[in-house]
MDAnalysis code that builds the backbone (N, CA, C; Angstrom):
import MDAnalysis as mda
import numpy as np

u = mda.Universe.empty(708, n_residues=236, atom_resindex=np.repeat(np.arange(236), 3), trajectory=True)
u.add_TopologyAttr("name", ["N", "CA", "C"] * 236)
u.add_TopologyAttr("resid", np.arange(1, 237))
u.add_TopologyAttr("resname", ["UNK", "UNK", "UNK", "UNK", "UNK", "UNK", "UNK", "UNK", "UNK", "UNK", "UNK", "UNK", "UNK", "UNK", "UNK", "UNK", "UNK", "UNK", "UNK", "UNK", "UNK", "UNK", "UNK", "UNK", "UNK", "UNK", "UNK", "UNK", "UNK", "UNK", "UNK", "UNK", "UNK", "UNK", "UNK", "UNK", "UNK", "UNK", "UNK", "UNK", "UNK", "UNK", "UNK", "UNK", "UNK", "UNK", "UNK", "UNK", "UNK", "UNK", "UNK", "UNK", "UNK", "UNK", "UNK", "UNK", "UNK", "UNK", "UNK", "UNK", "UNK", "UNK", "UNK", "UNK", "UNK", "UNK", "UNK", "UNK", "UNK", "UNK", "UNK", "UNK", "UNK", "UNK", "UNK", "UNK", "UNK", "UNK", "UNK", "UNK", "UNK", "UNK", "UNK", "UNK", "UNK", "UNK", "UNK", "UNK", "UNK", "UNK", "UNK", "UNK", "UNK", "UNK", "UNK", "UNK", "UNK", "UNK", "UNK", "UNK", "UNK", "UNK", "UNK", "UNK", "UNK", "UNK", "UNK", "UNK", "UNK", "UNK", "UNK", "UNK", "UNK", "UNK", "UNK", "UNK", "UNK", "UNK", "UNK", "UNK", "UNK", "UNK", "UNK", "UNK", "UNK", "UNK", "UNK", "UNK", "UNK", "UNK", "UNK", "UNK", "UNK", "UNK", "UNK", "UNK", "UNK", "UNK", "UNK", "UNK", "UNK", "UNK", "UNK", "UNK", "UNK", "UNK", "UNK", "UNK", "UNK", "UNK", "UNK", "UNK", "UNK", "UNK", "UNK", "UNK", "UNK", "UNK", "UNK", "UNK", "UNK", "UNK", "UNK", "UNK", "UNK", "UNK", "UNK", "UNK", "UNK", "UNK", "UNK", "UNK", "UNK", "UNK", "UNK", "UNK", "UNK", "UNK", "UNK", "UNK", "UNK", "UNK", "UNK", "UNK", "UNK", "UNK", "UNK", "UNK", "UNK", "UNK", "UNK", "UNK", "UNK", "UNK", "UNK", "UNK", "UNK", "UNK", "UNK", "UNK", "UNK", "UNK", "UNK", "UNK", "UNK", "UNK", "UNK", "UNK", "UNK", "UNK", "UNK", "UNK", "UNK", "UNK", "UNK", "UNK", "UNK", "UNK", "UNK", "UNK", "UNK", "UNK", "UNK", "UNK", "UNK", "UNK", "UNK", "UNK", "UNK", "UNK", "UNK", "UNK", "UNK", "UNK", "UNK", "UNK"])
u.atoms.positions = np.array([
    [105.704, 158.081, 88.479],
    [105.936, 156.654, 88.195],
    [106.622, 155.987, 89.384],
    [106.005, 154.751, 89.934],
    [107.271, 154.264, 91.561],
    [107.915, 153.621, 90.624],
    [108.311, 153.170, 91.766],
    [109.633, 152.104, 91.457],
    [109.456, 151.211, 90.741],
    [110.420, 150.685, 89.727],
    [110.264, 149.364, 89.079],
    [110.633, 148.241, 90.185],
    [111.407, 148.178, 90.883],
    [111.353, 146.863, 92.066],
    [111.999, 147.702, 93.387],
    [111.151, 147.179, 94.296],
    [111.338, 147.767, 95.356],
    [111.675, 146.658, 96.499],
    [113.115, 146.832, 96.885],
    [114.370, 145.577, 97.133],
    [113.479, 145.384, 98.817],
    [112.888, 146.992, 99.289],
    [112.637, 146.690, 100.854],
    [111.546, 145.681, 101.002],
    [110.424, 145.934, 100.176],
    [108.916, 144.949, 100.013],
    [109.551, 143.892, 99.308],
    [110.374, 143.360, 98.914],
    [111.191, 142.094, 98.375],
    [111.690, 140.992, 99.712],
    [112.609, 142.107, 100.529],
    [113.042, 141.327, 101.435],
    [111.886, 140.820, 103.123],
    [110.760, 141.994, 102.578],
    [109.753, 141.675, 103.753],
    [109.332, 141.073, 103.395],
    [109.081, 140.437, 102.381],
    [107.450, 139.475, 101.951],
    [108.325, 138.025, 101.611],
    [109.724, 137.922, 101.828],
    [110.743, 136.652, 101.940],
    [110.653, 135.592, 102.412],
    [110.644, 136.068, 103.858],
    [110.119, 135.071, 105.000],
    [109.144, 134.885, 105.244],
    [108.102, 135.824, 104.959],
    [106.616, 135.519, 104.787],
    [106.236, 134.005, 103.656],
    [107.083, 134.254, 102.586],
    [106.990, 133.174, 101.811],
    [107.887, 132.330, 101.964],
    [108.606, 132.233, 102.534],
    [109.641, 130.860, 102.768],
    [108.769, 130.321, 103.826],
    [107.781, 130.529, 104.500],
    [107.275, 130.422, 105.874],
    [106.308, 129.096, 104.812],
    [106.132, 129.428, 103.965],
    [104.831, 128.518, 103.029],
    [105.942, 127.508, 102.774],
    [107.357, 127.283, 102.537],
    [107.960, 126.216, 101.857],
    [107.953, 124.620, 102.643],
    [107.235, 124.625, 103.787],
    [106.815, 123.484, 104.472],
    [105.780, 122.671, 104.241],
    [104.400, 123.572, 103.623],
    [103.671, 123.230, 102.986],
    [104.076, 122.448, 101.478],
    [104.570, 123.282, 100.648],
    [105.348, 122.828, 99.609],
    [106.082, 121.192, 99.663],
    [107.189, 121.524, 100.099],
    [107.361, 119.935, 101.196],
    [106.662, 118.765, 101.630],
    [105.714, 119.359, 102.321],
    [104.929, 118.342, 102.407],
    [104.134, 117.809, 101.267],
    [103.417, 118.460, 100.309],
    [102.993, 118.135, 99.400],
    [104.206, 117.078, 98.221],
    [105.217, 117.760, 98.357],
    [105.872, 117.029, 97.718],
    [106.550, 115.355, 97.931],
    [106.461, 115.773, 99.627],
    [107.311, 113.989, 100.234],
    [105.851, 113.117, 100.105],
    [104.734, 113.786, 100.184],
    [103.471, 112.509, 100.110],
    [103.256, 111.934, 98.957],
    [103.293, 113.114, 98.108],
    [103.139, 112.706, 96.554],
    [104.175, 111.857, 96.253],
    [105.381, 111.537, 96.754],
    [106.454, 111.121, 96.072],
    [106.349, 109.560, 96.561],
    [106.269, 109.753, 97.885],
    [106.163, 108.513, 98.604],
    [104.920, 108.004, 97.881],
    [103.814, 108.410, 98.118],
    [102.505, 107.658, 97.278],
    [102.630, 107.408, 96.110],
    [103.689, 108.093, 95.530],
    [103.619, 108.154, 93.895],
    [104.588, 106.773, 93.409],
    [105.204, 106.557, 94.120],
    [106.646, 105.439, 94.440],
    [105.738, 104.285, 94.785],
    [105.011, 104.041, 95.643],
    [104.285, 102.931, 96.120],
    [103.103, 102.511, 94.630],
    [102.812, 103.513, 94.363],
    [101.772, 103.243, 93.048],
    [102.337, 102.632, 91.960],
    [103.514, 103.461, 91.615],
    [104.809, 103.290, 90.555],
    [104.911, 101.734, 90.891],
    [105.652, 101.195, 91.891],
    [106.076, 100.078, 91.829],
    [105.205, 98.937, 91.564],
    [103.906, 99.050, 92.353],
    [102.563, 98.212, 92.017],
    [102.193, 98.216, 90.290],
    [102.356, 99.252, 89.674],
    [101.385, 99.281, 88.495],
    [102.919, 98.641, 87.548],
    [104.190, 99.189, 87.676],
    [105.191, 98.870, 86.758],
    [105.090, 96.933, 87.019],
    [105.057, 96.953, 88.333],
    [104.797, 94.826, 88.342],
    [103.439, 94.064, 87.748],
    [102.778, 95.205, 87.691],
    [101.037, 94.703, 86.917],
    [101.590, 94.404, 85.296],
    [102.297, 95.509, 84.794],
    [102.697, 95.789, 83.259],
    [104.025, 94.387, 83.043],
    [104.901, 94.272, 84.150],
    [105.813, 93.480, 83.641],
    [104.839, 92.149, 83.608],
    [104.362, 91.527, 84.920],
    [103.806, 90.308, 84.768],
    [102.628, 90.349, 83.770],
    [101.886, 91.097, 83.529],
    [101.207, 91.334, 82.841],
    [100.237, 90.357, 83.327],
    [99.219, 90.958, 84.529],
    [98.272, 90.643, 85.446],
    [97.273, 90.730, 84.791],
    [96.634, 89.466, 84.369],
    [94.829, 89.719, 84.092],
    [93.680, 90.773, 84.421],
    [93.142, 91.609, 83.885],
    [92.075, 92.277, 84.501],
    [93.142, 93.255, 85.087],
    [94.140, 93.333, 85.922],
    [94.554, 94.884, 86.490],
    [95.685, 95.217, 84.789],
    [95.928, 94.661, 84.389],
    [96.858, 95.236, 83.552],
    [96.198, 96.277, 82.692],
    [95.281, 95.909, 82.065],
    [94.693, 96.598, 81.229],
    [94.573, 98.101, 81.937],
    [93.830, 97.954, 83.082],
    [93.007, 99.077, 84.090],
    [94.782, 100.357, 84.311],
    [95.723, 99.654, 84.858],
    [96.766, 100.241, 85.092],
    [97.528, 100.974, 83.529],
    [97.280, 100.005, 82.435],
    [97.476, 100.648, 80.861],
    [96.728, 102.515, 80.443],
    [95.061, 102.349, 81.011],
    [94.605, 102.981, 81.094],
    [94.728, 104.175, 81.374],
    [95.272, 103.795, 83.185],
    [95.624, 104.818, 84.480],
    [97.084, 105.793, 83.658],
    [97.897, 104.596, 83.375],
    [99.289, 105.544, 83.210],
    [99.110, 106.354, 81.536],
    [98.101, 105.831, 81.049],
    [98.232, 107.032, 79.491],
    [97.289, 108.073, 79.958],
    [95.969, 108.105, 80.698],
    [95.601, 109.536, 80.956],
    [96.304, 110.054, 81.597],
    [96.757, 110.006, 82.673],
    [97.650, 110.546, 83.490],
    [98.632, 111.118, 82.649],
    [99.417, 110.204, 81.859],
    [100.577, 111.143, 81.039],
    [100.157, 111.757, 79.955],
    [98.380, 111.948, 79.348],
    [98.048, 112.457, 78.476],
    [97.472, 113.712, 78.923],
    [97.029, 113.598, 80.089],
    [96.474, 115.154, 80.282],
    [97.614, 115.750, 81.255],
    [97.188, 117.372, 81.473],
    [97.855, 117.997, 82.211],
    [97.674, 118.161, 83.674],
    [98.239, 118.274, 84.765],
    [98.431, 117.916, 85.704],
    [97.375, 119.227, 86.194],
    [97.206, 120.788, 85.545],
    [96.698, 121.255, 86.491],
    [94.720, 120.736, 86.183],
    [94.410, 120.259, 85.252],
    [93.349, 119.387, 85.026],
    [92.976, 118.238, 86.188],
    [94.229, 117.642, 86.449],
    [93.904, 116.419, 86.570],
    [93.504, 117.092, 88.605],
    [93.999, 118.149, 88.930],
    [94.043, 118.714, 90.197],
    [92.400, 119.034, 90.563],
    [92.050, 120.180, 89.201],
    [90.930, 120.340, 89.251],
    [89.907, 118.986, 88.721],
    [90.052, 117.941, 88.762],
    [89.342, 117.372, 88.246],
    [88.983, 116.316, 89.874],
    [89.899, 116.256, 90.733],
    [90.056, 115.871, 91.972],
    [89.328, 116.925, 92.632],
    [89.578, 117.993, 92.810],
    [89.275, 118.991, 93.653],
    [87.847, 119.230, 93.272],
    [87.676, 119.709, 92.280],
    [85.887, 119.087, 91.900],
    [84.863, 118.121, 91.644],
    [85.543, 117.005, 91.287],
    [85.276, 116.050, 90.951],
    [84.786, 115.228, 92.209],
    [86.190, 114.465, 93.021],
    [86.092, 113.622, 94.016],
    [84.768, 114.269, 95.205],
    [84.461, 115.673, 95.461],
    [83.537, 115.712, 96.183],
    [82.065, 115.237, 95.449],
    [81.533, 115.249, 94.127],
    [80.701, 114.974, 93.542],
    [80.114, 113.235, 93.800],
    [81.488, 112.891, 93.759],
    [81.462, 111.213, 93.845],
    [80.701, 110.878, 95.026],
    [81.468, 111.829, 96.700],
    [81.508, 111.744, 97.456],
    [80.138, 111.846, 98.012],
    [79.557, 112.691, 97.212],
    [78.160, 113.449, 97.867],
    [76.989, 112.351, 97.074],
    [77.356, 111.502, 96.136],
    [76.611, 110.433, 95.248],
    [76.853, 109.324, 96.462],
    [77.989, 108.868, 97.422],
    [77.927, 107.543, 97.692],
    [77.032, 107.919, 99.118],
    [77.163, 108.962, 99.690],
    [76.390, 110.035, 101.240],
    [74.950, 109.637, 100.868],
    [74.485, 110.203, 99.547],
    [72.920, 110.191, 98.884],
    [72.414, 108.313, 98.924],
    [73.343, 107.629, 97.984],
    [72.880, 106.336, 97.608],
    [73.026, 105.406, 99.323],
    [73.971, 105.491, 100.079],
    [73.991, 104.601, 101.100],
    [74.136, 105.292, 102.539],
    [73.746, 106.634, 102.353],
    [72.726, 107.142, 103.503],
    [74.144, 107.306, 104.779],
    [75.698, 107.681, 103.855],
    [76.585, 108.062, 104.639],
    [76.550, 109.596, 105.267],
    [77.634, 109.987, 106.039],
    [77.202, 111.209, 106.600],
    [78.532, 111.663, 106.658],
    [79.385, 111.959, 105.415],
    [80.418, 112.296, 105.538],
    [80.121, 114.013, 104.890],
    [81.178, 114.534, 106.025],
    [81.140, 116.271, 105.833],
    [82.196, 116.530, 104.289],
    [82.007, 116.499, 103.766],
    [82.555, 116.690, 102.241],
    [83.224, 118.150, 102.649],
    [82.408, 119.159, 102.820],
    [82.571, 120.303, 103.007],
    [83.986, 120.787, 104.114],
    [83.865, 119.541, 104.803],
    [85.374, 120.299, 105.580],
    [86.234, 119.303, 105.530],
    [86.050, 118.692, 104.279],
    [87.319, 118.406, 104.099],
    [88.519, 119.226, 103.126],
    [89.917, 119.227, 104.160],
    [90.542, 120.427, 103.325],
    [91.256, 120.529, 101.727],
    [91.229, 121.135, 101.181],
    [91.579, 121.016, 100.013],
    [93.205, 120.467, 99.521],
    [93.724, 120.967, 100.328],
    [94.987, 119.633, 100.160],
    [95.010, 118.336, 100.314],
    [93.883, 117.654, 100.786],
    [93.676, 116.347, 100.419],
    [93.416, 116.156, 99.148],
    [92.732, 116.421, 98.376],
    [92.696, 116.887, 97.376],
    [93.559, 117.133, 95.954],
    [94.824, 117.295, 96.648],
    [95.655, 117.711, 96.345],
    [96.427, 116.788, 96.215],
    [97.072, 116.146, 97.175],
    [97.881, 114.875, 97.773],
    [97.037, 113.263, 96.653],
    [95.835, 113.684, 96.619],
    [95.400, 112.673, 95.220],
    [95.795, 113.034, 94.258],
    [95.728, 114.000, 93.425],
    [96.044, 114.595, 92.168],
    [97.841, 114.072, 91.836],
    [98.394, 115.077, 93.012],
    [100.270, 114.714, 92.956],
    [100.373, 113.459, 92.982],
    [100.084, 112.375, 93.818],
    [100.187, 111.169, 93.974],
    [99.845, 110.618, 92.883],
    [98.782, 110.349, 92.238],
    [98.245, 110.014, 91.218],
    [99.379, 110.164, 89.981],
    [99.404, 111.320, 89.738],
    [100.510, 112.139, 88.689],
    [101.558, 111.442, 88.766],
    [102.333, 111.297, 89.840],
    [103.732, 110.844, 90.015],
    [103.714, 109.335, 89.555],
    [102.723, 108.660, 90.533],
    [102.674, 107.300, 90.251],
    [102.652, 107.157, 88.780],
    [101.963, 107.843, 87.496],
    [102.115, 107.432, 86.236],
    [103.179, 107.462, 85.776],
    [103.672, 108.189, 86.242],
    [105.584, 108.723, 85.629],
    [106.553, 107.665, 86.223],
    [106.121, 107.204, 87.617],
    [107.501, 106.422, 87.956],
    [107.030, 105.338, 87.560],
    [105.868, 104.789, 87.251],
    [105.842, 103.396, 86.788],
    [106.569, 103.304, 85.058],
    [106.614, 104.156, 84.449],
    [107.492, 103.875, 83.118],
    [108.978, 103.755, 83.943],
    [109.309, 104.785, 84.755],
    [111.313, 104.698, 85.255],
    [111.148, 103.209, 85.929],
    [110.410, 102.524, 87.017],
    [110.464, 101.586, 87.693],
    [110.228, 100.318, 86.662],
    [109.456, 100.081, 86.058],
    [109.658, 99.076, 84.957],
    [110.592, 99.077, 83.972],
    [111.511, 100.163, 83.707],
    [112.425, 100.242, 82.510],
    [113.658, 100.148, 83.595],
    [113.594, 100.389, 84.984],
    [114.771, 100.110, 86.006],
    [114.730, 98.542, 86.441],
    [113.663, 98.064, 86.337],
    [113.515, 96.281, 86.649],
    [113.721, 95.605, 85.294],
    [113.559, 95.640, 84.328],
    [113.469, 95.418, 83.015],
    [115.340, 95.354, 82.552],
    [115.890, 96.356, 83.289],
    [117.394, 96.522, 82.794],
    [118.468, 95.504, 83.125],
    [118.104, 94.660, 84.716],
    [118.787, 94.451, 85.148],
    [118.967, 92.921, 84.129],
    [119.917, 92.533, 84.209],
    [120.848, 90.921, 83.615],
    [119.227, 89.731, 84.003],
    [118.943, 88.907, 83.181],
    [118.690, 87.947, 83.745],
    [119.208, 87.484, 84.391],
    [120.390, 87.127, 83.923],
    [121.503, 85.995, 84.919],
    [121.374, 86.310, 86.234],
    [120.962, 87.802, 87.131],
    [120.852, 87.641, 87.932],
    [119.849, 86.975, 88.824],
    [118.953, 86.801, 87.657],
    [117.642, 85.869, 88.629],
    [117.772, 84.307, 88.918],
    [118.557, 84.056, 87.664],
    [119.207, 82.832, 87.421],
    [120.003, 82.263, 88.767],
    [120.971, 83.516, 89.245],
    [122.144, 83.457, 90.198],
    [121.232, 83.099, 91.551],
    [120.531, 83.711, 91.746],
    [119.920, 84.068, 93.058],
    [118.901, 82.760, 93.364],
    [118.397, 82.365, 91.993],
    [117.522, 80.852, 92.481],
    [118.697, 79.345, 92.320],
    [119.780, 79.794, 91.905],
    [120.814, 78.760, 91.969],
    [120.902, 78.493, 93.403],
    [120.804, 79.366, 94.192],
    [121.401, 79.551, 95.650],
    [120.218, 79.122, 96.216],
    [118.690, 79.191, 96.419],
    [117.784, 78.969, 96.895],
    [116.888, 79.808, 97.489],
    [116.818, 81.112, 96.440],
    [116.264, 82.103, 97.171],
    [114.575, 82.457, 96.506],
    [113.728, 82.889, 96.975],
    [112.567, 82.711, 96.602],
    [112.249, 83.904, 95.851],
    [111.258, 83.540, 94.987],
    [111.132, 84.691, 93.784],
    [111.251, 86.171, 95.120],
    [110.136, 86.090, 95.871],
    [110.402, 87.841, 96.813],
    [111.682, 88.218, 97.160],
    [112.480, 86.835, 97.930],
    [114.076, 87.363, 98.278],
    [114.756, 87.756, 97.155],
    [114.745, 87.151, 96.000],
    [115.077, 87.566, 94.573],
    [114.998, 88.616, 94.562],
    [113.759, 89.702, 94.643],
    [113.378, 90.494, 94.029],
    [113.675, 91.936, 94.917],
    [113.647, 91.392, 96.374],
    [113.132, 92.573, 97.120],
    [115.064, 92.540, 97.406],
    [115.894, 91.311, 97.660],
    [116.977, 91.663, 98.128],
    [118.503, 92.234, 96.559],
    [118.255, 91.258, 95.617],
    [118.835, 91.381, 94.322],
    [118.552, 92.304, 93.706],
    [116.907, 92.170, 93.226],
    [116.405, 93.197, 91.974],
    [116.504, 94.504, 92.173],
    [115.829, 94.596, 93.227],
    [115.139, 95.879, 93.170],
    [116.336, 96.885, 94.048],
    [117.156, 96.719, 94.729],
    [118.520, 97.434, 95.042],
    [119.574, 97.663, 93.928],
    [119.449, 97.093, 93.119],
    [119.890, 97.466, 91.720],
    [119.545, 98.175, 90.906],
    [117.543, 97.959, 90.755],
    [117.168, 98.689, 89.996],
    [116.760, 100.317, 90.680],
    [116.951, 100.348, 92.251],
    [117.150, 101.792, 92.606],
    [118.367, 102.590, 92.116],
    [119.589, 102.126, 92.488],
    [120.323, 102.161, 91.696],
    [120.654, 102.985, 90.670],
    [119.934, 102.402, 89.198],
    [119.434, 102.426, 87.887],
    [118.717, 103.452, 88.153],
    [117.808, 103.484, 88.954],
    [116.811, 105.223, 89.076],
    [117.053, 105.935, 89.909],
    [117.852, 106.160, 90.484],
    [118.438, 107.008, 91.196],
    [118.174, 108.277, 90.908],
    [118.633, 108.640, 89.381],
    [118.755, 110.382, 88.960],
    [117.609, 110.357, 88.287],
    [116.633, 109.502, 87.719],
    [115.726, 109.842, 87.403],
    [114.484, 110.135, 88.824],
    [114.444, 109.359, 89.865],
    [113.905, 109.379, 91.107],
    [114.309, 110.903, 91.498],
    [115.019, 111.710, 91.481],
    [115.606, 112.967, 91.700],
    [115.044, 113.701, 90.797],
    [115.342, 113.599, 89.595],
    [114.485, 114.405, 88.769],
    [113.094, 114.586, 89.198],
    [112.447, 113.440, 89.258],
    [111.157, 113.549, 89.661],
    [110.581, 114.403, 91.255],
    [111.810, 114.541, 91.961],
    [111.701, 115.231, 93.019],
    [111.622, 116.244, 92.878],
    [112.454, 116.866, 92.201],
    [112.786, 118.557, 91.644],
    [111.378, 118.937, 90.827],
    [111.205, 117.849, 90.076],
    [110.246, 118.144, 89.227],
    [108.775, 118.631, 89.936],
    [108.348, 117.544, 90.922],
    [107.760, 117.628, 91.834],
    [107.436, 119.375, 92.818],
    [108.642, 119.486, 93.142],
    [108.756, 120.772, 94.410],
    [107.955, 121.994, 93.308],
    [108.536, 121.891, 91.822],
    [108.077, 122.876, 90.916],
    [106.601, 123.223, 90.604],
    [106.279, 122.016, 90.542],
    [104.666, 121.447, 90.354],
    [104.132, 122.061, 91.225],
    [105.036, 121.941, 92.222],
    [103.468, 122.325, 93.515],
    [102.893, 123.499, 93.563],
    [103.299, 124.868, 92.463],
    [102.902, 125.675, 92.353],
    [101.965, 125.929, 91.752],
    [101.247, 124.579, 91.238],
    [99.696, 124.786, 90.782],
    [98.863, 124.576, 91.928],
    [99.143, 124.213, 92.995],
    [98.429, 123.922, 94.379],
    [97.330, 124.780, 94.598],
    [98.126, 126.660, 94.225],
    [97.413, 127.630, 94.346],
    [96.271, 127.549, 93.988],
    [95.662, 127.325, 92.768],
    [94.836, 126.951, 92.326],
    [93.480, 126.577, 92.620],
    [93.597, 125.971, 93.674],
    [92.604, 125.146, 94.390],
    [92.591, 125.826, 95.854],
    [93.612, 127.098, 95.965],
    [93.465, 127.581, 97.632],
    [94.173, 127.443, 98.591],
    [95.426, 126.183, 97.781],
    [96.292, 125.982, 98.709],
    [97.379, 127.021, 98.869],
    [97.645, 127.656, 100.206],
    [98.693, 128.322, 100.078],
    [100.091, 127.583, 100.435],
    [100.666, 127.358, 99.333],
    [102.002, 126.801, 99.410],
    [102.840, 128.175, 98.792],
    [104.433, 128.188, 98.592],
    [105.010, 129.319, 98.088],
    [104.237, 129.736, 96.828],
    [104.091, 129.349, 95.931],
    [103.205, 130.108, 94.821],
    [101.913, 130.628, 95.268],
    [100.921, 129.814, 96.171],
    [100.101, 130.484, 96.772],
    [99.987, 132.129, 97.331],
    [101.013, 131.648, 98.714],
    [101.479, 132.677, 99.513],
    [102.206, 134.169, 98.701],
    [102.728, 133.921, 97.429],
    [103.451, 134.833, 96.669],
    [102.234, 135.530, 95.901],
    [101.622, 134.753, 95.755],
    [100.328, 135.804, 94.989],
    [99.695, 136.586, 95.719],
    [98.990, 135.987, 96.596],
    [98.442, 136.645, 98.446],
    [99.109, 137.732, 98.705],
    [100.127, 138.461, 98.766],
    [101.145, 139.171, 98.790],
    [101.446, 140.077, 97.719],
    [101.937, 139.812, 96.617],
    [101.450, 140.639, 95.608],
    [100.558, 141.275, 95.569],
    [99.092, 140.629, 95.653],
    [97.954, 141.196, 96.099],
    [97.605, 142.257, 96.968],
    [98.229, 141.979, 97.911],
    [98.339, 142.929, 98.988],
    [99.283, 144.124, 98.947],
    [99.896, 144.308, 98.133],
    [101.047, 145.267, 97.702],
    [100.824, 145.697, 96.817],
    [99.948, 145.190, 95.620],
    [100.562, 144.982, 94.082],
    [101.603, 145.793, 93.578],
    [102.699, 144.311, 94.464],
    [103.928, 144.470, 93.967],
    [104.609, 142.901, 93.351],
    [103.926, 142.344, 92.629],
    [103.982, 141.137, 92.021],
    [105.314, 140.328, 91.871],
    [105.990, 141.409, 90.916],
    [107.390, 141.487, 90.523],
    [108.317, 140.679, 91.560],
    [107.994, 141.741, 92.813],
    [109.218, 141.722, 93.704],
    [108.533, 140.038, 94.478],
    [107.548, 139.663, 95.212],
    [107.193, 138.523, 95.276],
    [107.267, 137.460, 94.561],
    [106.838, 137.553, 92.959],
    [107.554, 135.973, 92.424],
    [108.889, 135.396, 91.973],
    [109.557, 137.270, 92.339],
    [111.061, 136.945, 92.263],
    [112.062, 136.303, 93.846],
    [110.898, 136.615, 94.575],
    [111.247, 136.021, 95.967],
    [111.158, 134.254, 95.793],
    [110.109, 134.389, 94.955],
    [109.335, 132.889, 95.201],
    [110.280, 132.317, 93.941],
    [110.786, 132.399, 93.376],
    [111.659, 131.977, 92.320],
    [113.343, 131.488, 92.905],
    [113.626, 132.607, 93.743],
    [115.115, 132.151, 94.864],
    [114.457, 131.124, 95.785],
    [113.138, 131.115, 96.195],
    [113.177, 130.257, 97.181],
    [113.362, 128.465, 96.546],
    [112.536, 128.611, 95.393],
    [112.286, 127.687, 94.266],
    [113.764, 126.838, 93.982],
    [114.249, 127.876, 93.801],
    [115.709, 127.793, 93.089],
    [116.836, 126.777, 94.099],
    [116.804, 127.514, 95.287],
    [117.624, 127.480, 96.511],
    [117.023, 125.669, 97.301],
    [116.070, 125.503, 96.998],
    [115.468, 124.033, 97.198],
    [115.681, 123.194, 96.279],
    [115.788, 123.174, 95.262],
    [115.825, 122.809, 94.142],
    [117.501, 121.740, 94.175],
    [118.431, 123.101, 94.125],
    [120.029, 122.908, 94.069],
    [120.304, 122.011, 95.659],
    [120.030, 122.276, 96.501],
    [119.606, 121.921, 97.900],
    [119.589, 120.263, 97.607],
    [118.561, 120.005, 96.684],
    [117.806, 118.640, 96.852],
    [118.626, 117.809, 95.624],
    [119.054, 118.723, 94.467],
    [120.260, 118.375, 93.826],
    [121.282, 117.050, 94.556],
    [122.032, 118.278, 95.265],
    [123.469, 118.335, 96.306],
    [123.288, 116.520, 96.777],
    [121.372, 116.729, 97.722],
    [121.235, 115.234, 98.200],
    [121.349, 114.042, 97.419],
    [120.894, 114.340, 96.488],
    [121.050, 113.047, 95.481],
    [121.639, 112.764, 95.070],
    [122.736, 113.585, 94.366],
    [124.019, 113.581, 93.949],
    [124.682, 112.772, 95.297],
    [124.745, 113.268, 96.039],
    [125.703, 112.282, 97.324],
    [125.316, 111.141, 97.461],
    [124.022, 110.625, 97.234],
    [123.447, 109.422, 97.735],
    [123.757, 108.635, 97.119],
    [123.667, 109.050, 95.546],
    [124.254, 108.307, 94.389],
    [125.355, 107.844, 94.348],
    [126.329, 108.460, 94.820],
    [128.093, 108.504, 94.897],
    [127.880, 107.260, 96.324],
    [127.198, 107.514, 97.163],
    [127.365, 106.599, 98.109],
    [126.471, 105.229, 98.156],
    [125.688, 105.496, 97.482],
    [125.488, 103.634, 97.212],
    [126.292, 103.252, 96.322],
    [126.819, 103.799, 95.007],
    [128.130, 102.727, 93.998],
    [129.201, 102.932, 94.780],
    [129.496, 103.651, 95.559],
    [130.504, 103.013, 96.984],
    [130.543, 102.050, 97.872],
    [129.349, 101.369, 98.148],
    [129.071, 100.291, 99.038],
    [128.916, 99.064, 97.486],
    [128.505, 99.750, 96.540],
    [128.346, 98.212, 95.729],
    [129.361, 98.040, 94.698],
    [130.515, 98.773, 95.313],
    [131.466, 99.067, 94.808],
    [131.935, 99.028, 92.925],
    [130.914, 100.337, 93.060],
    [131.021, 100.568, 91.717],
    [131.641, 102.262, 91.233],
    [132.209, 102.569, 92.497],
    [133.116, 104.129, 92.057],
    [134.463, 104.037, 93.533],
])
């Protein structure tokens, strides 16, 4: 019978997989950033409640929060080339479908995903703030955007602060369906490895500290950031 965990193939296959946590990363700052830019567009469609996009964005944010994310990956990753190879056929484009890499792919799916989630925090973070402050700000002569972009919406970050964090953490976790589709990010790279050993154990317990250790890491940041904007708006 070997070993139940074997600490030496633990600590070799470490850096092999921390070597993937850049990938990870990256997947996660695009998605977040794209997911933030979507969020804010679709939560201002729902507040003003925009003709013709409201509905479409109603749509967007209940599948998205109705199905599961590793669906919605494969549904990109198989899907979007199908589309792709229909618009090549109908208008006689000449795009290589085929090399394009599968983390693009990917970077739609996360993006997509995120954007449904922060548009409920970003409309329930604009939604919170006082009227009176809109009141205050056009007393003075400021235009609905200066209103919004200098008053509102530095407040309502603010207001989402720890949920914007959550969604980060939440995020880095996610990306371990990446594998899925080929991407080697740490869950990727930890299986690859296992594989090659089958020594499973000792690899997703690697990939679990690395998980972990980013995680508390990205904690620490937010937590400070938080403490230091109600310091400047002097609210601690």
């Amino acid at each position: 019978m070997g070993k139940i965990f074997d600490i030496n193939y633990a600590l070799q296959c470490f850096g092999q997989i921390l070597g993937a946590l850049p990938i990870t990363l990256l997947i996660t700052a695009v998605a977040f950033l794209a997911g933030l830019a979507i969020g804010l567009f679709s939560a201002l469609v729902k507040i003003y409640k925009i003709p013709v996009l409201n509905p479409i964005v109603t749509f967007y944010t209940s599948f998205i929060r109705g199905t599961p994310l590793l669906v919605q990956i494969y549904i990109s990753y198989y899907g979007l080339p199908i589309i792709l190879s229909y618009f090549n056929d109908k208008y006689g484009l000449a795009m290589d479908i085929s090399g394009i890499p599968a983390i693009y792919f990917v970077y739609i799916a996360y993006s997509l995903n995120t954007g449904a989630y922060l548009t409920e925090t970003i409309r329930g973070a604009i939604q919170s703030i006082d009227p009176g402050q809109y009141e205050a700000a056009y007393s003075i002569g400021m235009t609905n955007r200066q209103t919004f972009t200098r008053i509102i919406l530095p407040q309502a970050f603010l207001w989402m602060l720890p949920n914007l964090g959550n969604t980060v953490i939440s995020l880095i976790k996610d990306t371990s369906l990446a594998f899925s589709v080929t991407v080697l990010e740490i869950m990727g790279e930890s299986k690859l490895l296992g594989s090659r050993g089958l020594r499973f154990f000792e690899v997703y317990l690697d990939a679990a500290v690395i998980y972990w250790i980013t995680c508390i890491f990205l904690e620490i940041i937010v937590h400070r950031l938080e403490k230091r904007m109600k310091r400047k708006r002097g609210m601690a």
